[in-house]
C-alpha positions in Angstrom: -24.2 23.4 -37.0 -22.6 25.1 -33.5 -19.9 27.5 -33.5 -16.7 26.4 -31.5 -17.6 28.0 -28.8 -21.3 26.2 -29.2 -19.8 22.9 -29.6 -17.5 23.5 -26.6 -20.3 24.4 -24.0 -22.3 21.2 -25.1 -19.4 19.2 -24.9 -18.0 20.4 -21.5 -14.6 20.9 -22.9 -12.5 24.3 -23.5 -12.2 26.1 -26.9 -8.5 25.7 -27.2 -8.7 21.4 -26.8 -10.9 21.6 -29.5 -8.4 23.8 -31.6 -6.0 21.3 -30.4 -7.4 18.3 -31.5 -8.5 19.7 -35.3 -4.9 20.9 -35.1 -3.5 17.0 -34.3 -6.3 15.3 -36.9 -8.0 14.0 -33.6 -11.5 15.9 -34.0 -11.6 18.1 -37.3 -14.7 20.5 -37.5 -17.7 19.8 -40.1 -16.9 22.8 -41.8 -14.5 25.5 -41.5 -15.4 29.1 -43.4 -13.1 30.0 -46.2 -13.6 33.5 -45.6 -13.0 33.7 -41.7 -12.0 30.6 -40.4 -14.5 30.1 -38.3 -14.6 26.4 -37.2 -18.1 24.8 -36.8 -19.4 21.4 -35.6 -22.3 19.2 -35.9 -23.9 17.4 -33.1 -23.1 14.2 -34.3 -19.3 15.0 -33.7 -19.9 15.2 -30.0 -19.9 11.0 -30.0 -16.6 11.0 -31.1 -15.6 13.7 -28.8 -17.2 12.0 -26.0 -14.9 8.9 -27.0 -12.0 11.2 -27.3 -12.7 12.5 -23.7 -13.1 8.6 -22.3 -9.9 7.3 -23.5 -7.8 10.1 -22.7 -9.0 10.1 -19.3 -8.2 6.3 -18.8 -4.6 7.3 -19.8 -4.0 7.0 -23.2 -2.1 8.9 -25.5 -3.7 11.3 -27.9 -1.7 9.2 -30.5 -3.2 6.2 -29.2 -6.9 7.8 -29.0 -6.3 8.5 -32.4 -5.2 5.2 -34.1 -8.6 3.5 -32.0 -10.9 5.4 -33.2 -9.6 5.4 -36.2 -9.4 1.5 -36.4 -5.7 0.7 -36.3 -6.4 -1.0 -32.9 -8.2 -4.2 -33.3 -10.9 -4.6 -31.2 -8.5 -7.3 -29.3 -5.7 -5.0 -28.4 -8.1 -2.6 -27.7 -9.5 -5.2 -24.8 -5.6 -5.6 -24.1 -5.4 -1.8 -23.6 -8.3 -1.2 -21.6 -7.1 -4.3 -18.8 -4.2 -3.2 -18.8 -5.3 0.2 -17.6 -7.7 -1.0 -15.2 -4.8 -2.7 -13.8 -2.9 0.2 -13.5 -5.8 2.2 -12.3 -6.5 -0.4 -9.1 -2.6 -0.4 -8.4 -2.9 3.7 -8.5 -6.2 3.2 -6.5 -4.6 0.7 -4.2 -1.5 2.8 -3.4 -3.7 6.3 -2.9 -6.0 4.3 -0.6 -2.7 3.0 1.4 -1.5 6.8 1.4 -4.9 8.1 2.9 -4.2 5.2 6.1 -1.3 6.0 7.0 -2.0 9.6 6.6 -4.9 9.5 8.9 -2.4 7.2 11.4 0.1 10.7 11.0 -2.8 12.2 12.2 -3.6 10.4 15.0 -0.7 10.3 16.3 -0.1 13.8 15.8 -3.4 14.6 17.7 -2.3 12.0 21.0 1.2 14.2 21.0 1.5 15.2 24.6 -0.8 12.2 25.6 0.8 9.8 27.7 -0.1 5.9 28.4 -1.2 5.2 31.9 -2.8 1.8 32.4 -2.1 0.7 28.2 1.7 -0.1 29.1 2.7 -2.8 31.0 6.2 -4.5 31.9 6.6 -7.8 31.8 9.0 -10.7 31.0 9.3 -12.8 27.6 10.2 -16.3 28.1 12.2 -18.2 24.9 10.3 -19.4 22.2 11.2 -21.5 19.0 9.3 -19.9 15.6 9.1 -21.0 12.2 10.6 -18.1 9.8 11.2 -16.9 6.8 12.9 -13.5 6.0 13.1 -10.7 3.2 14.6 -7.3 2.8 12.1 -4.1 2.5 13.5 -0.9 1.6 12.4 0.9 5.0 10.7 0.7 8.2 7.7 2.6 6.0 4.4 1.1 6.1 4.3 1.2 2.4 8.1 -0.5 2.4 6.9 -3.5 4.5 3.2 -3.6 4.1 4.3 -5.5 0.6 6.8 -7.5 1.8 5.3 -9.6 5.3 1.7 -10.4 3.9 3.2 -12.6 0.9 5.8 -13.7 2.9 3.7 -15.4 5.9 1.6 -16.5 2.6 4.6 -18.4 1.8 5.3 -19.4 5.2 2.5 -21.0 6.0 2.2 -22.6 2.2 5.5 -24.2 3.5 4.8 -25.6 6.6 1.6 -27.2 5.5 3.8 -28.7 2.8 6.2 -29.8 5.6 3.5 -30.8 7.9 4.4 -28.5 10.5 1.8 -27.3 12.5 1.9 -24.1 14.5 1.9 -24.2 18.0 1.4 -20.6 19.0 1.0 -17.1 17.5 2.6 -15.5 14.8 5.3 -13.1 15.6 7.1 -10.4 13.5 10.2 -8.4 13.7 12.6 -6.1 12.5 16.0 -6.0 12.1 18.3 -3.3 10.3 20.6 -5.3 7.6 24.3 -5.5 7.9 25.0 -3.6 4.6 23.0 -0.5 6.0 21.6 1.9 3.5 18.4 2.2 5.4 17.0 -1.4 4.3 15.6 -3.7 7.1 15.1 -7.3 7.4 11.8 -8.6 7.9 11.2 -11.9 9.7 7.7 -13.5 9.1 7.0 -16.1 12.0 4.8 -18.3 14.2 5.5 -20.4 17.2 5.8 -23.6 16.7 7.1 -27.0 18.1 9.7 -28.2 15.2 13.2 -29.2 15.5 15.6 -26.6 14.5 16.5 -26.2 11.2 17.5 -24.5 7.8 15.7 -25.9 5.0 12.8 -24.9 3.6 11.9 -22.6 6.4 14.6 -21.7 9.3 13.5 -23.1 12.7 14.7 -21.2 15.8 14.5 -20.3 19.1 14.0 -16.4 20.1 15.9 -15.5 23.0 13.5 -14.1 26.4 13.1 -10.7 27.1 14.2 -9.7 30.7 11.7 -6.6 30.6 9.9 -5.7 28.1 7.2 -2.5 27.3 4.3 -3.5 25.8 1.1 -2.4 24.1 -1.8 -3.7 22.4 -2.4 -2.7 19.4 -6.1 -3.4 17.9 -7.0 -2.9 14.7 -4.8 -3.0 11.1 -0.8 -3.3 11.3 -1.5 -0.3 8.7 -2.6 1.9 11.8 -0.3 0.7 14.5 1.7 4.2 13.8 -0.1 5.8 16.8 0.4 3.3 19.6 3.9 2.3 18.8 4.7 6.1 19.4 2.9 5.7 22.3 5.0 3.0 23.4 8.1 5.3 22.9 7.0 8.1 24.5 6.4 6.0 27.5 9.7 4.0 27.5 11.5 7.4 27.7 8.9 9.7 29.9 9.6 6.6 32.4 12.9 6.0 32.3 13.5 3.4 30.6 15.8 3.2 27.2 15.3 0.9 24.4 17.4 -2.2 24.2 16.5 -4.4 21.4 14.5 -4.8 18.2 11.2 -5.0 19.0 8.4 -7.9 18.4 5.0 -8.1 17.6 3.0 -10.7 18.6 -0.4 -11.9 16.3 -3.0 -12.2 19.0 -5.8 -12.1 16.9 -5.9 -11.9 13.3 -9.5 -12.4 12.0 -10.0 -11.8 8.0 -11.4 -8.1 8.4 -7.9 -6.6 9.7 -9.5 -4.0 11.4 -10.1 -6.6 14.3 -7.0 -7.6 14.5 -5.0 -7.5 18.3 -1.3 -7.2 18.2 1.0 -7.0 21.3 3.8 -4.7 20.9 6.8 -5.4 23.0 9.6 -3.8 23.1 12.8 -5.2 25.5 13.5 -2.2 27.6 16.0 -1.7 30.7 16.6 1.4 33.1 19.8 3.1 32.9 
């Protein structure tokens, strides 16, 4: 048999989880001395410990370690249990790996503070063109807020018009628009050019007005990096004079399946004071 301390160097755990878990039933000791108290464990116990140490790091309860390994789970909720936290672990994995992108973009951006455009921006004209849309609302202008939101919405989109038998005549355009209500929430329009008559149903049909002037920047790579060249955009449009007059667009140039190779042009309609 090991002592506590033993058993808790050859099971890579701490003295006091094992006093915790022969405290909560989880993992009693083999034997316990009637004399001193002493607590002492045979080898075969560190199975169950390992098990212990398995489950709780997937998430569950001790409570719900405990009624497992005891048998009160069948072994079909216990399948249940486990996709259901691998679920939860590829949203959590999902979400971190999101958080580490547009972390890196802070970065970048951070880092090309004090940088300014030269040859990236130019300013051109926009002429009118008619797009297949539809909108939703996202809770902010946050990548994380409309990431979500535009993928499964051009998804739709497009399910739509192939339904309809729309073709699209052009590339896909998307844009942002602050909702009447306020409280921070934005609009998000999910479209694509295309050569329709106008319309409401299904989809909405309609014709984007032409930008005058407009700034604009390409953009290549994932929408989830554009942070550091739309601030480059700004800090052009006001190191040149220019002030910001509208919501601004950006056009699908290119949007292969790996999303790093995407090309987007920014624009942004712009006038000088």
């Amino acid at each position: 048999m090991f002592t506590i301390g033993d058993f808790a160097r050859h099971g890579r755990v701490s003295v006091r989880m094992l006093r915790h878990y022969d405290a909560t039933g989880l993992l009693r000791p083999a034997h316990v001395d009637p004399a001193t108290g002493y607590r002492h464990y045979t080898a075969a116990q560190l199975a169950r410990l390992n098990r212990v140490i398995a489950l709780k790091d997937l998430g569950f309860t001790l409570q719900q370690v405990q009624d497992i390994l005891d048998e009160k789970v069948t072994t079909e909720e216990l399948r249940g249990m486990l996709r259901l936290r691998l679920a939860e672990l590829e949203v959590t994995m999902a979400a971190a790996a999101a958080r580490l992108v547009q972390v890196e973009a802070r970065l970048r951006s951070i880092e090309s503070e004090g940088h300014m455009p030269t040859n990236d921006v130019v300013i051109k004209s926009v002429p009118a063109i008619r797009v297949a849309e539809l909108t939703a609302t996202a809770a902010s202008y946050g990548p994380e807020d409309i990431s979500p939101v535009i993928g499964p919405l051009y998804d739709e989109l497009f399910r739509r018009l192939d339904a309809a038998g729309v073709t699209t005549a052009g590339p896909g355009v998307a844009y942002y628009e602050d909702v009447p209500e306020g409280g921070g929430r934005i609009s998000v329009h999910a479209a694509v050019q295309v050569e329709a008559p106008l319309q409401d149903g299904a989809f909405r049909v309609l014709d984007l007005p032409p930008i005058d002037q407009a700034a604009t920047i390409v953009h290549r790579g994932s929408m989830d990096t554009v942070l550091p060249t739309a601030q480059a955009l700004a800090r052009w449009i006001d190191g040149n004079g220019h002030r910001s007059t509208g919501y601004p667009r950006e056009i699908n140039l290119e949007c292969p399946d790996n999303r790093d190779d995407w090309v987007t042009e920014l624009q942004v309609p712009v006038a000088q004071p």
